[in-house]
N, C-alpha and C positions, 0 to 999 in steps of 0.2 A: 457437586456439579457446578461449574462455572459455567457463564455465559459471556463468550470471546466476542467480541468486535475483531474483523479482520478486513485490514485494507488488500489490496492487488497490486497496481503498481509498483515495482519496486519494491514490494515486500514479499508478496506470492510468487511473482512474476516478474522477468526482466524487461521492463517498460524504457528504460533508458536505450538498450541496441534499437529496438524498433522508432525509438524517437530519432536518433542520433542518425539512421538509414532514410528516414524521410526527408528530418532539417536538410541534411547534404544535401540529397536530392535536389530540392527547393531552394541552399543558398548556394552551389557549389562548392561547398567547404567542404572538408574532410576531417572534423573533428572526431575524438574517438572518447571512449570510458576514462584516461587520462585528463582531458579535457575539461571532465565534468567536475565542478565544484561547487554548482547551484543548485538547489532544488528548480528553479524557474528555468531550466534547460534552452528557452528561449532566447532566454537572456544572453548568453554564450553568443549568440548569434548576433547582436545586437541590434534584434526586434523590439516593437514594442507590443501590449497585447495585442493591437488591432492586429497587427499582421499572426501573431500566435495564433489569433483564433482563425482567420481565413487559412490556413496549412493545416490546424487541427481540425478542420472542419471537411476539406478534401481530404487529410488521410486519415482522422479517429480512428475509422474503420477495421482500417487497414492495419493501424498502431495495437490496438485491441487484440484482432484475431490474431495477428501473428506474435506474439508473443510468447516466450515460453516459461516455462514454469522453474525458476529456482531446485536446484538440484536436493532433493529430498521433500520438498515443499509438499507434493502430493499427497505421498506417503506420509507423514506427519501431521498434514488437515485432514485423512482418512482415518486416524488414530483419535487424533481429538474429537471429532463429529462423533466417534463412539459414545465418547465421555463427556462430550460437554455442547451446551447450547450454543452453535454458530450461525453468525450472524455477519454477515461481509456488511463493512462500511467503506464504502466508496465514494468518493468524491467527483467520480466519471458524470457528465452530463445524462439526463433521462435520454436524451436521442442515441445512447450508448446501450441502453438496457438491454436489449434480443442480445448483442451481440458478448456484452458478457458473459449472458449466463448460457450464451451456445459457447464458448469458451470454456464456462466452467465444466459445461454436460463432455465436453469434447477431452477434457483432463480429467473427468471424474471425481472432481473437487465436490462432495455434497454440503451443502446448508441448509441452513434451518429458517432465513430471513436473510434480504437481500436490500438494501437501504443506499441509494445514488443520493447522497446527499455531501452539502457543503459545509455544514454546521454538525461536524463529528461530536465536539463535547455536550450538545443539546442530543442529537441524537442517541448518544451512549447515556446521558441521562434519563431521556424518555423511554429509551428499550431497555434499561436496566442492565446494560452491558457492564460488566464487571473489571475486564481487562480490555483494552485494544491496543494489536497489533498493527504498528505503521511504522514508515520511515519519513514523514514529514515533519520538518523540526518543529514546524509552528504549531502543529496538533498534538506533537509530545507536550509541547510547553502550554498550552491549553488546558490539556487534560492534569498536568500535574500540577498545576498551578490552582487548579480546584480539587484537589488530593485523589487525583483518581488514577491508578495505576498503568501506564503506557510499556508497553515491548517494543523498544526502539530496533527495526531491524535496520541495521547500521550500511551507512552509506555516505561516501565522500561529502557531503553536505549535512551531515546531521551530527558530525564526530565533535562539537561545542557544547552539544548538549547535556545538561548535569544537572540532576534533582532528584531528590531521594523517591520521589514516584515512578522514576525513568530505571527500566530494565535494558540493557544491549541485548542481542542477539546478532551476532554476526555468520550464521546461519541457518537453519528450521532444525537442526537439532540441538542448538543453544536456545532457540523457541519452546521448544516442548521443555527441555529443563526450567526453567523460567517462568511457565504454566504450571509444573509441579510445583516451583518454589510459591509461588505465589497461591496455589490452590491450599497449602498450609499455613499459609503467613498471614492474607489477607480472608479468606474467605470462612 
């Protein structure tokens, strides 16, 4: 049994439409999934954080709950949770926490421990998480950079990244192959 770290955003769940629906909203723009080549999404816009966080702050909410779930993603964290210790790491702010995990109850996503935190590779040290699953380049590079194993689910901003700790998964069933691989390899 392995104990998975599992981010949302963007990995679980399609966090970019619900970004991409608001930003417009707020700058009149019309950018779309094309457009996107930053993890910093805001940046497209050419905000700086201050404005970031006053729009995420009116629609977090909003960005959160409507979200949906990556096609197979459910199915494939309801197989793992059988078999293995989960543990979502998120980097969502605390003022986020109800609404994720009524997200998570609302998709039937189960886990085991639930971690809002900004410092993933502390946190995957201190929980004793074995693999996490993200699409953030700078948390791939983090974690393997202190030999600890990343499932990069792959996304127009993360396709740079390269280190023998770094797994792709360019969908949740090249995720669970990749949990197998890795459940013989590493664990």
């Amino acid at each position: 049994m392995m104990h998975i770290g599992i981010d949302l955003d963007n990995t679980v769940l399609d966090a970019t439409s619900a970004y991409l629906h608001c930003y417009n909203k707020v700058s009149g723009l019309e950018l779309t999934h094309k457009d996107v080549n930053d993890f910093y999404l805001y940046r497209l816009y050419g905000w700086d954080k201050a404005k970031r966080d006053e729009v995420y702050d009116s629609f977090g909410h909003d960005i959160h709950w409507g979200s949906l779930p990556f096609p197979m993603a459910v199915e494939v964290l309801q197989e793992l949770f059988k078999q293995h210790q989960i543990t979502i790491v998120t980097a969502r702010p605390q003022q986020y926490q109800n609404v994720t995990m009524a997200w998570l109850e609302k998709f039937q996503i189960d886990y085991h421990h639930i971690l809002l935190v900004e410092d993933k590779l502390q946190a995957c040290t201190s929980y004793g998480v074995d693999v996490l699953i993200d699409d953030a380049p700078h948390y791939a590079e983090e974690l393997a950079a202190a030999q600890r194993p990343v499932i990069l689910f792959e996304q127009p901003y993360n396709l740079s990244i390269a280190n023998d700790y770094v797994y792709r998964a360019a969908n949740w069933l090249e995720v669970k192959k990749q949990i197998d691989l890795l459940g013989s390899k590493f664990i």
